[in-house]
N, C-alpha and C positions, 0 to 999 in steps of 0.2 A: 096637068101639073099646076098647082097655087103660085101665086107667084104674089110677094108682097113688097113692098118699099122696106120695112122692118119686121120682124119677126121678132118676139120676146120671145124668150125660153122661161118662165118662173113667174107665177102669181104673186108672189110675193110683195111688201111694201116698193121694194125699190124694183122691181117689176113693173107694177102701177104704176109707177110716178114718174118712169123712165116711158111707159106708154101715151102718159099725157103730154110730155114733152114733145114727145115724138110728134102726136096729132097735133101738138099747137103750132107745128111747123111744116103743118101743111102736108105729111107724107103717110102712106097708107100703113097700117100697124095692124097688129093682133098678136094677142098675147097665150102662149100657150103654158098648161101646167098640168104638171102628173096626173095631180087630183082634182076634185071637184072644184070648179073657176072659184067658188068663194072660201074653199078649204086653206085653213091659218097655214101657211108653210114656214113660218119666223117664229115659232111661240119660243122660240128662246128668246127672243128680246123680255127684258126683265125689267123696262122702267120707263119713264118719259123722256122727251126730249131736252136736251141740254143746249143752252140759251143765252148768252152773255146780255139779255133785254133789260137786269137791272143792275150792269156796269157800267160804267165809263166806255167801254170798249173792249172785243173781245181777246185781248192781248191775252189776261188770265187764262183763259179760257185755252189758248193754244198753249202753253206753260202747263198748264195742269193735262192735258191731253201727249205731251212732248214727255213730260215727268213720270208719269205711270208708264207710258208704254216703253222706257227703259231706254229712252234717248234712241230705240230704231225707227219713229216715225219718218217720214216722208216730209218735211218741213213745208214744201207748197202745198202739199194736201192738205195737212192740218190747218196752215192759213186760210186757203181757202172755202172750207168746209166750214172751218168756225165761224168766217168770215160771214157763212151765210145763213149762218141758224138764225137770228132771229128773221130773217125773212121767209125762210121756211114755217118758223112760229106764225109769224102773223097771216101766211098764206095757208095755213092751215084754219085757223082762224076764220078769214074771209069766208073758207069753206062751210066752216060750220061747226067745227070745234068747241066741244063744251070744255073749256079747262078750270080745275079748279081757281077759287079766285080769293085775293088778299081783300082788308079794309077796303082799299083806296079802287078796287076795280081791274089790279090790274092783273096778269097770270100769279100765281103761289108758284113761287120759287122752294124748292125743297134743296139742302145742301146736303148730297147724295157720299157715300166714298170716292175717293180722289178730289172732291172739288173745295178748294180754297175758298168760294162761296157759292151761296146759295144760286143756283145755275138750273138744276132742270122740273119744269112744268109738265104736268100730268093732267089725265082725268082720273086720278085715282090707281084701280085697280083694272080699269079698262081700259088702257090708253093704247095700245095695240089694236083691241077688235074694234077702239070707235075710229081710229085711221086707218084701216083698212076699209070700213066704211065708205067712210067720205070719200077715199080715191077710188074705189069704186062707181062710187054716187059722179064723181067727174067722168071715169070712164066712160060708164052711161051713154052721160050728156055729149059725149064728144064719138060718141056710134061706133068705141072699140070693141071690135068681135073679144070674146075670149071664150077660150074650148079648154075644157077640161078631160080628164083621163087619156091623157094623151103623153105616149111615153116618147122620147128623143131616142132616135136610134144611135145617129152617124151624126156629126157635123161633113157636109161635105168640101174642102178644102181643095183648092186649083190653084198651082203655081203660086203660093202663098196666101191666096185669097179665099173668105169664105163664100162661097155659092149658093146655098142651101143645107137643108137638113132631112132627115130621112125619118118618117113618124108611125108611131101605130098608134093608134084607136082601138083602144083595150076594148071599148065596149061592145065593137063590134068584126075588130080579130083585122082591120082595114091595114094593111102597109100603104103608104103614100111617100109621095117626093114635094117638098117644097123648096121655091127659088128665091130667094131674099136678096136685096141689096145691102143691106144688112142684117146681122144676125145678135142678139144682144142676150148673154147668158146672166140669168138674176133668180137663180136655184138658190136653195138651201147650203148651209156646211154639211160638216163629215160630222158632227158627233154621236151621229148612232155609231159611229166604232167604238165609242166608249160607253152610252147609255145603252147600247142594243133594242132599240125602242122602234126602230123603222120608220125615226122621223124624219130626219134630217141627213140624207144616204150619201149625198156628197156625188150628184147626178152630174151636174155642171162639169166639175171638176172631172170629172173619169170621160168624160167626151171629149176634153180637152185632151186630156193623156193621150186618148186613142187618135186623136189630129197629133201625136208627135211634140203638142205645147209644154213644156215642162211648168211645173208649179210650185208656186213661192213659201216662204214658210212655215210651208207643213207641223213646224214641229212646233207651232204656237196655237195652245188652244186654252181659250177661259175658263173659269169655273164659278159656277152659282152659289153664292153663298148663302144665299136663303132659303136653301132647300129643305125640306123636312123631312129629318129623318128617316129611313127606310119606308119611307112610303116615294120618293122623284117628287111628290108636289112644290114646285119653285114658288116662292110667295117675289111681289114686286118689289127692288132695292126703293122704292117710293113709299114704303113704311118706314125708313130711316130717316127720311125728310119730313114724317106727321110726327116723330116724337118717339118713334120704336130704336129699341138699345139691341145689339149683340152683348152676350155677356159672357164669361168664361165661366170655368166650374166653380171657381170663388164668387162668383156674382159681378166680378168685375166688367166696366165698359171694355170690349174689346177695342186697339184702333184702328183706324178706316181711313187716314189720310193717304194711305200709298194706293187705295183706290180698292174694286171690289173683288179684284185678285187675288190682291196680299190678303185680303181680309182671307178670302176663303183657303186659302195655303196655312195662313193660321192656323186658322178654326180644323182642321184638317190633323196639323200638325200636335194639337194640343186634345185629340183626340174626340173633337165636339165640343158645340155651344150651344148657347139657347138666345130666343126671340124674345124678348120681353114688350109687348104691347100696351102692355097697363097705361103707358105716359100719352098715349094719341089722346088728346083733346077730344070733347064730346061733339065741338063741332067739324072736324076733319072725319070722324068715323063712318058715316055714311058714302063717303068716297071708295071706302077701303068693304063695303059690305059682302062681296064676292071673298074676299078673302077669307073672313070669319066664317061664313056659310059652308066654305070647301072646308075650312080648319075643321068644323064640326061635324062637316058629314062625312067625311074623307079619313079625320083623324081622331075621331071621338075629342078635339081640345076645344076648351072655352076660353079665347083669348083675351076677354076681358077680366078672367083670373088666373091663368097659367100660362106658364113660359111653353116656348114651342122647342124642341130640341131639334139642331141642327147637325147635316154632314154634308157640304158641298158635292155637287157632281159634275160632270161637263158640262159648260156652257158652250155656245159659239166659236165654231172655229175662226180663230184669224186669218191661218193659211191659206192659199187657194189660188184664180188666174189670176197670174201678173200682168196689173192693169199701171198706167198713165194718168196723171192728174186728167184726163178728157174721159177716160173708162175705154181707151183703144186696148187691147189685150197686146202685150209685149212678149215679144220672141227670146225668151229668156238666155238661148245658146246665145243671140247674136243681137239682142239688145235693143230689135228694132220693133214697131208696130207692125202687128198682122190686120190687112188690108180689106176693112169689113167684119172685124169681129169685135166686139165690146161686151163687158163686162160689168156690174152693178152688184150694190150686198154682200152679204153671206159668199156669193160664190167669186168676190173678188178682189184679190189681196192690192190695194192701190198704196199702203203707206198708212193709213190713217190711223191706227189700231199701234204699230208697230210691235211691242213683244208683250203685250197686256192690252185691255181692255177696260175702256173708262167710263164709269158713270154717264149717260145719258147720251153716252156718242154712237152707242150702234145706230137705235134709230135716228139719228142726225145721220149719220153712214150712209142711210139706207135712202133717205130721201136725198142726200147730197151728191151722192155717185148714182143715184137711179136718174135723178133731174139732168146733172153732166153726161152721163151716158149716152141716155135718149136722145139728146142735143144733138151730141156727135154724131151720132149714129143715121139721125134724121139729116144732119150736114153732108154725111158721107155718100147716102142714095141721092140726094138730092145733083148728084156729080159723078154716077154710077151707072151703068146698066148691068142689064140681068144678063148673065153668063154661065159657061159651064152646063148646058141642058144634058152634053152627051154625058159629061162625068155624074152627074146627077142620076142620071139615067142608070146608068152601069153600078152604081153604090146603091139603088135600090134594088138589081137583079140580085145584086151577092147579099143584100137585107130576106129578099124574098125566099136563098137557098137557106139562111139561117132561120129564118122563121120555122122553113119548112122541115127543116133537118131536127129541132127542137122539138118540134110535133109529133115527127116519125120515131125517135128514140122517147117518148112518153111511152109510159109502162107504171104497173104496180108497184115496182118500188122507185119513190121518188126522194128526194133528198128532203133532209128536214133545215129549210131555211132557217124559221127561226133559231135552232139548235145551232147555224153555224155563225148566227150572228153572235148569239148569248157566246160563243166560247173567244171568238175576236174581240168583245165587249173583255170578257175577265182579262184576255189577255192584256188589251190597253189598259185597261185601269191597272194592271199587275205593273207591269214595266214601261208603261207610259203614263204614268201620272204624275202629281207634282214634283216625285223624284224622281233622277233617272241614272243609269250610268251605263257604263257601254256593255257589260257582261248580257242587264236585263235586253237591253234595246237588241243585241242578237241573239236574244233567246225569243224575243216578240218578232223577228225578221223571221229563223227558222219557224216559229209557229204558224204565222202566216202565210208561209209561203207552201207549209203541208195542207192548209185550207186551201188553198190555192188549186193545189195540185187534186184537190178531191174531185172525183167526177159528179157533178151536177145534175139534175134529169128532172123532171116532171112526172105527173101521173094524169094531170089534164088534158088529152088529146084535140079537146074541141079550140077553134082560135078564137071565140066570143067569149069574153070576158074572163081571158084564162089568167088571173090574177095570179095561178104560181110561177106562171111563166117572166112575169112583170117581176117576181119575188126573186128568180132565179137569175133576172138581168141586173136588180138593181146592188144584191150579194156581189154579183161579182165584180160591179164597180166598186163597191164600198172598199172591198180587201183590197184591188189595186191602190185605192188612194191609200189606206191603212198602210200599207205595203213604202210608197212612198214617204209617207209622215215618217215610216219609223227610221229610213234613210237617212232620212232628212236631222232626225233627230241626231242620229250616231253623227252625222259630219258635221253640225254647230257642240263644236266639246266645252264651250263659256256656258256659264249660267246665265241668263238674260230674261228678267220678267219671267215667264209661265215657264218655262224650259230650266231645270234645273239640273244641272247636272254636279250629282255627288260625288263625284272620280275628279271633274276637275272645279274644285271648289274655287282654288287662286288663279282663272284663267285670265289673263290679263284682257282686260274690255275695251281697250282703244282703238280695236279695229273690230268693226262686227261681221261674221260672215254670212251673207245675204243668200240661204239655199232652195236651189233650184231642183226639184224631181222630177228626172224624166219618166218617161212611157214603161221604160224598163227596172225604174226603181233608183238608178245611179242620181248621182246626186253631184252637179257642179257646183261652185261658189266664187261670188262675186263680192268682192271687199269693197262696202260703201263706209262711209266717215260714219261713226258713231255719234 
């Protein structure tokens, strides 16, 4: 059996950066992910990071992050997060960070939607694959294992405590046991329920469930405004910061100050818009060159003479483990930390985000709850021992009857994965998109729950490299968590940021109801102050 000080669950930014933490604290680490160690698991991040480096102080900056997200942020989180962007900036930086740059030398400030000013710094149209980079490039340096195609079976969980986790090695069919002192989930969201694209399956999340953890705001999820029409290709909101306009079917500026949600619920609602590029400066366009190159080969457009037409699609879920300003995962029924599990990113709902999602904050998110994460986490072993071997033990016998039983009913006719994502995908966009009301929301419950109920199978009999079988496990998390969201959705009846609900237009908002999805779908709720 492996046995580590920390255990990452998710390649992802806040994965990495939750991994260096961890080793700069002196505790043993390895980071595991689905896919290949350097395969993007975040390519929804849509922009650079967001930076209060040429204000006063990041006061604005929490204000503007509090404001769009519909007054349900987490007020310590966002202080603290903001609190710490620009040292993430410039520790990025130190690393080796090319960001674009003003007259005077210092980061290009682009003023993105939602931000009252000029606040997040980019490298352009690469500002995601050049920091995934560099925290790799530290990885490295600091002798972090990370293994790829490696799927999570089981969290294993002892009298409140996480122990380990239970693994297959798709590429070579291996089940295995590991014992962690802690365990730190830094996965993807769900929004392949609404893109149906297999990228973002909402793994984290549905390990939680099957541990019993309920999950947090499910029924929040963003939308990309930049997306181009009927082709998915997301262009970065860091074209609005070089001089690029949304416009409506009159030619008019769309507005952008309620942040890049409202925009896309607009644009959405007014049936489409276009990208107008023409205004980027001659000297900013070389930043943006990926851009143009995919416009043209992707879209047949030449965006230095035509508009690009737009239709928003799911961005980033906000929902997901209820985490603690520290990234401990919180016991949603009863309020408290679970002892040994932590949370980072995409797969952890901390406050930050609260009912919208802001210009330039995910990735601030991702490094700010991956850096607190890994801290804790590394704090946590540092005061732990390894435990649980027999229940570890025993969660991989009942892994190894399911492998095997999965194996044994492959046959010729196998289930068509894709086909049951695309029909969950129409379903969410049907009755969970930016409108919603209670009729659709149990018409998307009943429909999910007959996907649910479908019998699943394989036709791949061998256990090396049986990627339908990986296809078959990660379908049926997805619908769980899907399943949840939409719970989740029918018991908040206010309209709040991304969640709109058309039934109850005048819901009075002075109390927000803060919804919890269990394992089973039900849904509790805890009243925090708005």
């Amino acid at each position: 059996m492996q046995a580590w000080d920390v255990v990452i669950v998710g390649g992802s930014v806040a994965g990495l950066r939750a991994a260096i933490a961890v080793a700069d604290h002196g505790a043993t680490v390895t980071v595991l992910s689905s896919g290949p160690p350097s395969s993007f698991s975040d390519e929804a991040m849509s922009c650079g990071l967001a930076a209060a480096s040429g204000e006063v102080d990041p006061s604005n900056h929490a204000a503007d992050t509090i404001r769009v997200g519909a007054d349900l942020c987490e007020s310590d989180v966002v202080i603290a997060s903001t609190n710490s962007a620009v040292d993430h900036l410039a520790e990025l930086e130190r690393w080796g960070l090319n960001l674009r740059r003003n007259r005077n030398g210092a980061p290009h400030l682009g003023q993105l939607p939602g931000q009252t000013n000029p606040r997040t710094a980019s490298t352009g149209d690469s500002t995601l694959r050049e920091v995934r980079s560099i925290l790799e490039e530290q990885c490295i340096k600091r002798n972090i294992p990370r293994r790829g195609d490696v799927e999570i079976l089981e969290i294993v969980m002892n009298d409140g405590r996480a122990s380990g986790l239970i693994a297959l090695d798709v590429q070579t069919g291996e089940l295995y046991s590991i014992q962690a002192k802690s365990i730190l989930l830094a996965g993807s969201g769900f929004q392949s329920a609404w893109n149906g694209d297999g990228v973002a399956m909402g793994t984290s999340a549905y390990l939680t469930l099957r541990s019993g953890i309920p999950l947090a705001d499910l029924e929040f999820t963003s939308m990309h405004p930049l997306t181009v029409a009927e082709t998915g290709l997301s262009l970065p909101l860091d074209l609005l910061g070089a001089g690029g306009i949304v416009v409506d079917s009159d030619g008019q500026p769309m507005a952008t100050d309620d942040g890049p949600d409202a925009l896309a619920q607009a644009i959405i609602s007014t049936g489409g818009a276009s990208l107008d590029l023409t205004g980027i400066p001659r000297t900013a366009s070389p930043w943006f060159a990926g851009v143009a190159a995919a416009l043209t080969s992707r879209c047949g457009v030449d965006c230095t003479r035509e508009s690009i037409p737009l239709m928003p699609i799911a961005g980033p879920t906000i929902g997901g483990i209820p985490t603690d300003a520290s990234g401990n995962v919180i016991n949603g029924s009863w309020n408290t930390p679970l002892s040994g599990l932590f949370a980072a990113g995409d797969a952890a709902c901390s406050g930050l985000h609260g009912a919208a999602l802001n210009s330039g904050d995910h990735l601030l998110g991702a490094l700010a709850s991956g850096s607190m994460a890994g801290t804790s986490a590394a704090e946590h072993a540092s005061h732990s021992k390894h435990s649980a071997s027999s229940s570890i033990s025993i969660a991989l016998s009942e892994a190894y009857h399911l492998h095997d039983s999965i194996l044994t009913e492959a046959g010729s006719d196998g289930s068509n994965f894709g086909a049951i994502q695309s029909s969950l995908a129409k379903t969410m966009r049907l009755h969970m998109g930016t409108e919603r009301n209670a009729a659709g929301l149990s018409r998307a419950a009943a429909a999910i729950q007959e996907l649910q109920e479908t019998k699943l199978s394989i036709t791949d009999t061998s256990p090396v490299m049986n990627t339908e079988m990986v296809s078959m496990l990660r379908t049926q998390g997805l619908l769980s968590v899907a399943s949840a969201a939409v719970s989740a959705a029918l018991a908040r009846e206010e309209s709040r940021g991304t969640h709109v609900r058309t039934d109850h237009p005048d819901t009075d908002s002075d109390q927000a109801k803060h919804s919890l999805s269990g394992s089973d779908g039900s849904v509790t709720s805890l009243t925090l102050r708005s």
